[in-house]
KENUFI-764156 format. One line per 10 residues: for each residue x, y, z of C-alpha. Coordinates in steps of 0.25 Angstrom, whole numbers, plus 5000, padded with zeros to 4 digits. Layout:
residues N
X,Y,Z  ...
END
This chain:
residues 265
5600,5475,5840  5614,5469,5836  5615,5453,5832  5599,5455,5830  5601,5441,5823  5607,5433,5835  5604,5439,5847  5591,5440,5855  5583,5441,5867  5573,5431,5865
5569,5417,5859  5559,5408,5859  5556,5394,5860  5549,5383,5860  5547,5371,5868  5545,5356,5858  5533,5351,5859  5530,5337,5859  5525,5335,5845  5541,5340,5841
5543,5326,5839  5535,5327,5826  5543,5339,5822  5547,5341,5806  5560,5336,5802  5567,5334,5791  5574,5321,5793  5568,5311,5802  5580,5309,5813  5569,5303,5824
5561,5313,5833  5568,5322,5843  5566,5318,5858  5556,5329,5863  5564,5328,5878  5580,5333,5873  5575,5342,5864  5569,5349,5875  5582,5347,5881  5589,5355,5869
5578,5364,5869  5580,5369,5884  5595,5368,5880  5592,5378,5868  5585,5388,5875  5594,5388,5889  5605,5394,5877  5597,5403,5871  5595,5409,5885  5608,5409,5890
5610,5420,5881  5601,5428,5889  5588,5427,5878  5576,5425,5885  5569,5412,5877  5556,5409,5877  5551,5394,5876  5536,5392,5870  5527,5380,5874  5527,5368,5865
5518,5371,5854  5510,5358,5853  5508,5351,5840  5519,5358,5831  5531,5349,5833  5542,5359,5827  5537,5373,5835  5550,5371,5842  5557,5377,5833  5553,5390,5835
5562,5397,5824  5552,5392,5812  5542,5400,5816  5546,5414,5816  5557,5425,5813  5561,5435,5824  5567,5448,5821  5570,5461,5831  5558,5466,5824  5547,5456,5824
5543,5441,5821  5540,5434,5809  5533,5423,5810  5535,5412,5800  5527,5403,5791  5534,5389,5792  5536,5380,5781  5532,5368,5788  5517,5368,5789  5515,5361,5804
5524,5372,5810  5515,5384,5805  5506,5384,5816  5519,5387,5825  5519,5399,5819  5506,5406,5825  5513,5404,5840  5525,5408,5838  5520,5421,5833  5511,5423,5847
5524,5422,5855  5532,5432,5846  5520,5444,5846  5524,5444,5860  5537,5448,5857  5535,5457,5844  5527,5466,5839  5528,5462,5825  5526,5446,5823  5524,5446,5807
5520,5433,5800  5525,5426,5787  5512,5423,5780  5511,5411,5769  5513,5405,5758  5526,5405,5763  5533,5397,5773  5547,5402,5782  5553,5396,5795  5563,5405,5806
5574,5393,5802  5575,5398,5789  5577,5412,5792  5592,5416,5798  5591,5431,5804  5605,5438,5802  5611,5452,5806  5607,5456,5790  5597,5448,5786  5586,5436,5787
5591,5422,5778  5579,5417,5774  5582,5401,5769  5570,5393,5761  5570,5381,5763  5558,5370,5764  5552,5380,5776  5554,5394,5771  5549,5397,5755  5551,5411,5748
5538,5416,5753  5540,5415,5766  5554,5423,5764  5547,5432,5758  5538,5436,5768  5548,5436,5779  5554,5446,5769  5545,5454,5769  5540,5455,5783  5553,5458,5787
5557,5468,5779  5549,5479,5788  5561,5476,5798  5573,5477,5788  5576,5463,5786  5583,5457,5775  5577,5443,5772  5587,5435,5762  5583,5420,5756  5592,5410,5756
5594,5395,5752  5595,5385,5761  5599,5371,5755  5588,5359,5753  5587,5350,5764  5590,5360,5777  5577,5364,5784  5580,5378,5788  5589,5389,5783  5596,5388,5799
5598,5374,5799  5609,5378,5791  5613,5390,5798  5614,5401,5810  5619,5415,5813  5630,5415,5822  5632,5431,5821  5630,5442,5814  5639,5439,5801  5639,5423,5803
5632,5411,5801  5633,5396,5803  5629,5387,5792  5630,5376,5786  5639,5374,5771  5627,5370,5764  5619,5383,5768  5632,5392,5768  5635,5387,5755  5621,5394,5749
5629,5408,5750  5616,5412,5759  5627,5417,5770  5638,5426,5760  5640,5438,5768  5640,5429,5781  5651,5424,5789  5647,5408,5790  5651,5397,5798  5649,5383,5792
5644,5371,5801  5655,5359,5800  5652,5348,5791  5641,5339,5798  5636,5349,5808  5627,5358,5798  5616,5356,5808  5622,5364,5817  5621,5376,5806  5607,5379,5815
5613,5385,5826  5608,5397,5835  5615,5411,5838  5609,5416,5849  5614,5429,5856  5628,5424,5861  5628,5410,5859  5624,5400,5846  5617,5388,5849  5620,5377,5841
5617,5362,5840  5624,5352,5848  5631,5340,5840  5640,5350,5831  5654,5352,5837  5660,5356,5825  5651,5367,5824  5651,5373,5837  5666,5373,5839  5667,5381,5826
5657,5391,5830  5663,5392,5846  5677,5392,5837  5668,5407,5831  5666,5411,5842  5652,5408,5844  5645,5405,5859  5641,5389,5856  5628,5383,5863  5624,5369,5859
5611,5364,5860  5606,5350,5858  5596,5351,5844  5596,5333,5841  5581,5334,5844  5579,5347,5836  5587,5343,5824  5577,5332,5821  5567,5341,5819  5577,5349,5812
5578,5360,5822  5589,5367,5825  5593,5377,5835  5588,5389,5828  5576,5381,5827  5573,5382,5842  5570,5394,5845  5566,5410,5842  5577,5421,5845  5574,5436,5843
5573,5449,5853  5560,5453,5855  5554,5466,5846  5541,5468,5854  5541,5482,5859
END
């Protein structure tokens, strides 16, 4: 499979449950209104299916206010699943159902036992290798682990920095191709992209760093002109999706949503 890192088949969400409204955040900026996120969500998955992917949206799951956000709770290769063990400790219990819903697409669901902690939006899957970012959600054991069960299907897991105060390693960046990433100065400047080619969100539009490529098209945050003409001006198939309600619960469009073709003989 070609472009294994971007394109796919399938994807899986999730639909908010009412309890979102008590999601984690970073920063207080009020709670997101329940209705227009659904709006943006419906938005979100109508472009992920205009590529042709077929998407799957799970029920609400009641009483875990940030199962949304799919991404967190596991890793999916060609090859298998992994399912993570999140930093946060009132997300853990979404693990256990997102790993019913991927045995019934592959063969091998695989599980990152404790003590250590890693969430999907710190790990950026490219053509060559999977960037792994500690941060406040993911620790050197966890990456270790995840290193270890993926080296059975020749993977190559690299740690890297991500600066204090950003959340997840992709708030601050997406692949747009095989050779280049968006990203933000602040997370460019680590070095953890040399060998890449990297396009750098404008000044005041570094939220827009977490952006999605999704077979044909990269979905992106509404509210950041500068950063969508500079990537239509690359040559990139722009969609913008509406992510205000998301992004108080520091969600992204990454955030939102599984992407991998199935391995389940």
């Amino acid at each position: 499979m070609t472009a294994r890192s971007y394109r796919f088949s399938q994807a899986i969400t999730r639909t908010p449950d009412r309890s979102m409204v008590n999601g984690l955040r970073a920063v207080d900026r009020g709670d997101p209104d329940l209705d227009l996120f659904k709006v943006h969500h419906a938005d979100y998955i109508a472009a992920l299916r205009s590529t042709g992917a077929t998407v799957t949206t799970l029920d609400p799951l009641a009483g875990f206010p940030d199962a949304v956000f799919v991404e967190d709770t596991a890793l999916c290769l060609p090859e298998g699943a992994i399912i993570m063990r999140p930093g946060a400790p009132t997300r853990l219990g979404e693990v256990g159902a997102m790993a019913r819903v991927l045995a019934g697409y592959y063969d091998e669901v695989l599980t990152v036992e404790g003590p250590g902690h890693i969430e999907g939006g710190d790990i950026l899957t490219t053509e060559r290798e999977i960037l792994v970012g500690r941060s406040s959600r993911t620790d050197a054991h966890g990456i270790e682990t995840l290193r270890r069960l993926v080296a059975s299907w020749n993977y190559r897991v690299r740690e890297v920095r991500t600066p204090p105060g950003v959340l997840h390693y992709k708030t601050d960046c997406a692949l747009l191709d095989e050779e280049t990433i968006l990203a933000t100065d602040r997370l460019a400047a680590t070095g953890c992209f040399d060998g890449y080619k990297v396009i750098h969100t404008p000044a005041g539009e570094e939220a827009a760093a977490n952006a999605v490529r999704f077979n044909d098209i990269v979905l992106l945050p509404a509210g950041f002109p500068k950063t969508a003409d500079l990537l239509a001006s690359a040559g990139y198939t722009i969609r913008e999706i509406g992510n205000s309600e998301a992004a108080k619960l520091d969600g992204g469009m990454s955030c939102l949503s599984l992407r991998f073709t199935p391995g389940k003989s």
